[in-house]
C-alpha positions in Angstrom: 58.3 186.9 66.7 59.9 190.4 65.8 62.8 191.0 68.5 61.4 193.8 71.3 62.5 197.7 70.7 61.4 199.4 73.4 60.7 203.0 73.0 62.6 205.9 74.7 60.4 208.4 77.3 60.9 211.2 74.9 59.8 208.5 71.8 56.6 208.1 73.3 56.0 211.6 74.6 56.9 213.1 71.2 53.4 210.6 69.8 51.6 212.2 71.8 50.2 214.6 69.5 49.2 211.7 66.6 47.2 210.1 69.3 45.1 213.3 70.0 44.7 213.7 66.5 42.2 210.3 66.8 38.6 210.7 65.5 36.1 211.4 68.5 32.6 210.1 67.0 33.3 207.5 64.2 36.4 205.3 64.3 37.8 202.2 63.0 38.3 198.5 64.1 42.0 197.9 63.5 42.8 194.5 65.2 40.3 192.0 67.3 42.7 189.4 69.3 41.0 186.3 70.9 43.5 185.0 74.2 42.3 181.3 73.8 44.7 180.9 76.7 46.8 183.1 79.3 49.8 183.8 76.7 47.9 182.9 73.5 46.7 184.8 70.9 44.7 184.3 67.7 44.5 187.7 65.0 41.3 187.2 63.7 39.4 188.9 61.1 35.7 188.3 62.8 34.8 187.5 65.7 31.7 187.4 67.8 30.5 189.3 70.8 28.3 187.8 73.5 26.9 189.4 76.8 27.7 186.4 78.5 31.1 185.4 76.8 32.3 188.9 75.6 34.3 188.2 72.6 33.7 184.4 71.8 36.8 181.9 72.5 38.6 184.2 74.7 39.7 183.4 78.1 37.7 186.0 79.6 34.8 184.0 80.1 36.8 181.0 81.5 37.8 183.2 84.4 37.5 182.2 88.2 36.2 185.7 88.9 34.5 187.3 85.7 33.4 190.6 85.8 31.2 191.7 83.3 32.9 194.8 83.2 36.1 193.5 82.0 34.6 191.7 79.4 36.3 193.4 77.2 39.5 195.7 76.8 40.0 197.9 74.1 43.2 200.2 73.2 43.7 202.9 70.7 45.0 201.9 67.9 47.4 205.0 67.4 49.0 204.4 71.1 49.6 200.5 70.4 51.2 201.8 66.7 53.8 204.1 68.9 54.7 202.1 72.3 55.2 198.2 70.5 57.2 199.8 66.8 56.1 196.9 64.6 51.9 195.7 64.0 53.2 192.0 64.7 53.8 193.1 68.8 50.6 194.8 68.9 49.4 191.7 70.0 50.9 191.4 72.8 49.5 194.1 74.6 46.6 191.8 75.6 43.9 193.3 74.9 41.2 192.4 72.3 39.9 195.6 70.4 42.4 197.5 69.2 40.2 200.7 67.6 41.5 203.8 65.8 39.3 206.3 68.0 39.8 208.9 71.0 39.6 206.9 74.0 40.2 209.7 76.6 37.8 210.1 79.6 36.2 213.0 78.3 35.1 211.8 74.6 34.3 208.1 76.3 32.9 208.0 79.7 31.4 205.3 81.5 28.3 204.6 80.3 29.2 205.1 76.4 28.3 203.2 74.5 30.1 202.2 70.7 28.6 200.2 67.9 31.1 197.8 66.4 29.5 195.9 63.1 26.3 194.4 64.6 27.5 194.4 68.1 27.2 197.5 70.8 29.0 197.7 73.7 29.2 200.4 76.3 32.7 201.5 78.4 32.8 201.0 82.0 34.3 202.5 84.5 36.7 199.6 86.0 40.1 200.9 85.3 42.7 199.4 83.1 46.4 200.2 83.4 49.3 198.8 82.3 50.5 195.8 84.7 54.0 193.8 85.1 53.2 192.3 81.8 52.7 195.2 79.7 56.1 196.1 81.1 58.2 193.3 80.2 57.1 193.5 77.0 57.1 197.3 75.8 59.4 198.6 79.2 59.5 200.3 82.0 59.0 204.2 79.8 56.2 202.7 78.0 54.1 201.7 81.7 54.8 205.0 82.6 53.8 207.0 79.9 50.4 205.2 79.7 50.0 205.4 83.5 51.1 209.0 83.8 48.9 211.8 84.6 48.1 212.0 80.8 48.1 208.8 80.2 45.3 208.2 82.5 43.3 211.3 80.9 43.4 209.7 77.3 43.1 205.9 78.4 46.6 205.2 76.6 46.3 201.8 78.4 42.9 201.4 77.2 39.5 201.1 78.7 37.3 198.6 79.9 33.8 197.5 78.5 31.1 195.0 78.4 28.7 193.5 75.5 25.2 195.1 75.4 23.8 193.8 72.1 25.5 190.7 70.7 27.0 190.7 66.9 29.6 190.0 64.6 32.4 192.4 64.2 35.2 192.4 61.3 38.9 194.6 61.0 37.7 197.5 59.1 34.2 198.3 60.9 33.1 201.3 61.7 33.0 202.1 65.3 30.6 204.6 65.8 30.0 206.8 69.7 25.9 205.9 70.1 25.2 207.4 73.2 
């Protein structure tokens, strides 16, 4: 594993305008990680999304308390580029869609919904924000930027959503805003 650098308040703030600069309406799938297990995590280059499993193999499903709309948990690629330095700790942010598109509350609302190869899934409105995790492994600067009053606005955590139309999805789809 590549040793941790954790980035500075003024780091992160000064990527602030690369993230803005992410597409609004047509995107692209960067990086799909499947948590087998709390800890674990499997890169893949396809995977498979379910409306009853969300992305097939992952933990998710094996849950005491599921919530279908935390199936899934999807972070902007340009944010997980800045806070974790290097691609082999993006990772480690825990989430499983890692998307090069504007994932602020005003482009993606609840109720949007994204295709994503075959699949479609729509955001939900259950919050995601960065956790005691997140922080050991990116720092204290990076849980604040992406919980800070900005931070919230463009989803620099990420976002939340659930599977509406199973499919296959592969790095490099297109991830288009459907409704």
């Amino acid at each position: 594993m590549v040793p941790a650098r954790q980035l500075t308040t003024s780091e992160l703030e000064a990527g602030l305008d690369e993230i803005r600069r992410s597409p609004a309406d047509s995107g692209v799938l960067r990086l799909i990680v499947r948590r087998p297990a709390a800890d674990d995590r499997e890169e893949l280059q396809e995977g498979t999304l379910d409306p009853a499993a969300g992305l097939v193999g992952d933990c998710w499903s094996a849950g005491r308390r599921t919530n279908p709309d935390t199936q899934l948990t999807l972070m902007n690629a340009r944010t997980i580029a800045l806070i974790a330095d290097v691609p082999e700790r993006w990772s480690l942010a825990g989430d499983q869609l890692f998307i090069d598109l504007d994932l602020s509350t005003d482009n993606l609302s609840p109720g949007t919904r994204l295709s994503i190869g075959s699949a479609v899934i729509e955001v939900t409105a259950e919050p995601h924000s960065g956790c005691r995790k997140f922080r050991d492994r990116y720092g204290l600067a990076a849980m604040k930027f992406v919980n800070s009053e900005t931070g919230r606005r463009l989803n620099l955590r990420g976002l939340n959503a659930r599977v509406i139309q199973p499919g296959t999805i592969r790095l490099g789809d297109v991830v288009k805003k459907i409704v």
